[in-house]
C-alpha positions in Angstrom: 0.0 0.0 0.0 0.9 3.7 -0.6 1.7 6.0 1.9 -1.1 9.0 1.2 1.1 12.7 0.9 -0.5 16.0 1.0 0.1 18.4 -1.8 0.4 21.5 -0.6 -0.1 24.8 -3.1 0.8 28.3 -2.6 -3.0 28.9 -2.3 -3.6 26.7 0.6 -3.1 29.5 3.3 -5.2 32.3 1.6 -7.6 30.0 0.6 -8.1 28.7 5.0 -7.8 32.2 5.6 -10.9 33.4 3.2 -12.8 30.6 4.2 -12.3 31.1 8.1 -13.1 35.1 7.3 -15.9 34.5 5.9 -17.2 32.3 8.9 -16.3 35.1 11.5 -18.2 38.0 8.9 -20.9 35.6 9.1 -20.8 35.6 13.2 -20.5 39.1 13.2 -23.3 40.3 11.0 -25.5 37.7 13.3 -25.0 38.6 16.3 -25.0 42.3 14.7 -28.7 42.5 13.7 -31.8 42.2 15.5 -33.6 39.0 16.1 -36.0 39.4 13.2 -33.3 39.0 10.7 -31.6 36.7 12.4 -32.7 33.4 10.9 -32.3 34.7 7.2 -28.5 35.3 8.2 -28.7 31.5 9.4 -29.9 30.4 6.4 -28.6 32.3 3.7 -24.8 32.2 5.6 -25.1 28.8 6.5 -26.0 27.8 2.8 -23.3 30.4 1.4 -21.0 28.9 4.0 -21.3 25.2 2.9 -20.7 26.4 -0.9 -17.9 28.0 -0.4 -16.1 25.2 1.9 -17.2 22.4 -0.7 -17.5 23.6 -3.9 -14.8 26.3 -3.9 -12.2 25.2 -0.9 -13.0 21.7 -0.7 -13.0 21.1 -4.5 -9.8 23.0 -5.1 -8.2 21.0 -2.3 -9.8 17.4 -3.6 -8.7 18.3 -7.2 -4.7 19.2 -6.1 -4.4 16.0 -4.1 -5.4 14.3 -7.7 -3.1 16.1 -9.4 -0.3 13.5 -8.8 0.3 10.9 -11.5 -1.3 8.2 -12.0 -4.3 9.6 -10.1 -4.2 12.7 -11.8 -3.8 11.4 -15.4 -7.2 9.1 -15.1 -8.9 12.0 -13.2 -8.0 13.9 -16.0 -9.5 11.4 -18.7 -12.8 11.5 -16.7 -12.7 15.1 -16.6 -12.7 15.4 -20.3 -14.8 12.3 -21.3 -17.8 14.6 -18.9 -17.1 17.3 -20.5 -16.9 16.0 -24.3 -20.8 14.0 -23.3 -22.0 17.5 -22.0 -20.3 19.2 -25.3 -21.5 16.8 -27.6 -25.1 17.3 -25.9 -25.0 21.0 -26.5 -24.4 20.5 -30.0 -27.2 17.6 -30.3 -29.8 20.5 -28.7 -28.1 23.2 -30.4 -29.8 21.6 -33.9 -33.1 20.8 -32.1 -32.5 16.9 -31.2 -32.6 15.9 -27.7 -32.1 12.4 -26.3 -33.0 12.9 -22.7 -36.1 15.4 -23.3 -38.6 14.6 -25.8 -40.4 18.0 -25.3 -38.8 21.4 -26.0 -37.5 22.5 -22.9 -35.4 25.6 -23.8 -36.0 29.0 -21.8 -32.7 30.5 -23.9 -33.9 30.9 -27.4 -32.2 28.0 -29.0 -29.2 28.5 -26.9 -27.9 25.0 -25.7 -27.4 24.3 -21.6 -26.5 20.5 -22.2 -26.4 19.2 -18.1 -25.5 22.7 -16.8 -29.2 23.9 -17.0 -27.7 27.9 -18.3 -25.6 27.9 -21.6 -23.2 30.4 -19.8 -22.4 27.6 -17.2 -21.7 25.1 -20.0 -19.8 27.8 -22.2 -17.2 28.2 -18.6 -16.9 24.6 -18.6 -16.0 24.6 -22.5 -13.6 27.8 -22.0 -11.7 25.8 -19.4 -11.1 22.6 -21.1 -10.2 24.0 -24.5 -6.2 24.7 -24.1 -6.1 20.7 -22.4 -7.6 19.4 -25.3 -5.3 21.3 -27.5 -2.5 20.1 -25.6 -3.9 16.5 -26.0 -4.4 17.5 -30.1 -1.0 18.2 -29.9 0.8 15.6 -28.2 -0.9 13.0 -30.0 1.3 10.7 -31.8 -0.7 8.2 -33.9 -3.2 8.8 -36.4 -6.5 7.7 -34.3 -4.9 9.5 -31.0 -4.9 12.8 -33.5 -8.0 12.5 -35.1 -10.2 11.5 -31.5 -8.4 14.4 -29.9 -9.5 16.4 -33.1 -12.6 15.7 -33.1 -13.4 16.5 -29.3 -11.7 19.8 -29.9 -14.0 20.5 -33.0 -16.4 19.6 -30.6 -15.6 21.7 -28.1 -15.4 24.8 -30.1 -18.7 23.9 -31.8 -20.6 23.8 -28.4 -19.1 26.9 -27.3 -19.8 28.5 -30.6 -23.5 27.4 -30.2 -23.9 28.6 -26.4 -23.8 32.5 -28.3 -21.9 33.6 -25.4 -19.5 36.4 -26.5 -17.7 37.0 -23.3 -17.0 33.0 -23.5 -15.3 33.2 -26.6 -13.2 35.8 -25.9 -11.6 33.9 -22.7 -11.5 31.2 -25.0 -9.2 33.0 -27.4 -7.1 34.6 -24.2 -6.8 30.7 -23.0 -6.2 29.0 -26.7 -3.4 32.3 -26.9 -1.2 32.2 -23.8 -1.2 28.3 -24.0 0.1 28.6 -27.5 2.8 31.0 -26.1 3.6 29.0 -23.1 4.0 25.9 -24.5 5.3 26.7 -27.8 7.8 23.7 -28.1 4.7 22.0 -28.6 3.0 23.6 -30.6 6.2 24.2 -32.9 6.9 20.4 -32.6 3.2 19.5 -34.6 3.2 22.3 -36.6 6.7 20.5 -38.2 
């Protein structure tokens, strides 16, 4: 068996810190304000409170102890096979066919949400995937590696494309950009 090790990150102390300022804001504007408002303050800062410690904190700190080979390689694969279903998905309801739904259920004018329910939460997820696809279009080596990692990319762009959100494609382009400038070996190495 494997001894466990904890990756630490340069964000792990500002991160504890927000997290335990944020309870002791939460205290304060409680015991600040009368007893009528008191049990929206429980409930809004308790719910507020659990989001931030497990979707924010707690997922940030989950997803850097995967970061470590092998774990973080098939986490990785996971991550991408999700997010190329959800992309392909998009697409499928972008052109008016949906498997899951047989009625029309679409509140954003034709705009696809795939799983996310709100195309600007799928269009995020798209944005942030994008340069590690590339990277995998890149590094492929055989034929069927290249055209799969392709295909997911043209994918990938095709969903975001279809989501019509502008501010989206712009972070894609600042993403797809520094990536190609940080890791120009690689991209210099394909494009040979």
């Amino acid at each position: 068996s494997r001894n466990f090790t904890v990756v630490r990150t340069p964000l792990d102390v500002p991160l504890i810190f927000f997290g335990a300022w944020a309870l002791v804001s939460w205290g304060l504007s409680y015991l600040h304000h009368g007893p009528f408002f008191r049990p929206g303050i429980a409930h809004e800062g308790s719910r507020a409170f659990l989001f931030l410690w497990v979707n924010a904190i707690g997922a940030f700190f989950f997803s850097t102890q995967l970061a470590r080979e092998p774990e973080g390689r098939v986490l990785r694969q996971i991550m991408l096979g999700v997010a190329g279903i959800s992309a392909t998905y998009g697409v499928l309801q972008y052109f008016g066919y949906d498997p899951i739904w047989t009625g029309t259920i679409n509140p954003f004018a034709g705009r696809p949400v795939s799983t996310y329910g709100n195309p600007n939460f799928l269009s995020s997820v798209l944005v942030l995937f994008l340069p590690l696809i590339l990277n995998r279009f890149l590094l492929a080596r055989t034929f069927i590696k290249t055209l799969g990692w392709g295909s997911l990319l043209f994918i990938f762009v095709g969903a975001l494309i279809s989501t019509m959100t502008r501010s989206s494609w712009i972070g894609a382009g600042v993403g797809l950009s520094l990536y190609i400038v940080w890791d120009r070996k690689t991209v210099q190495e394909k494009g040979k």
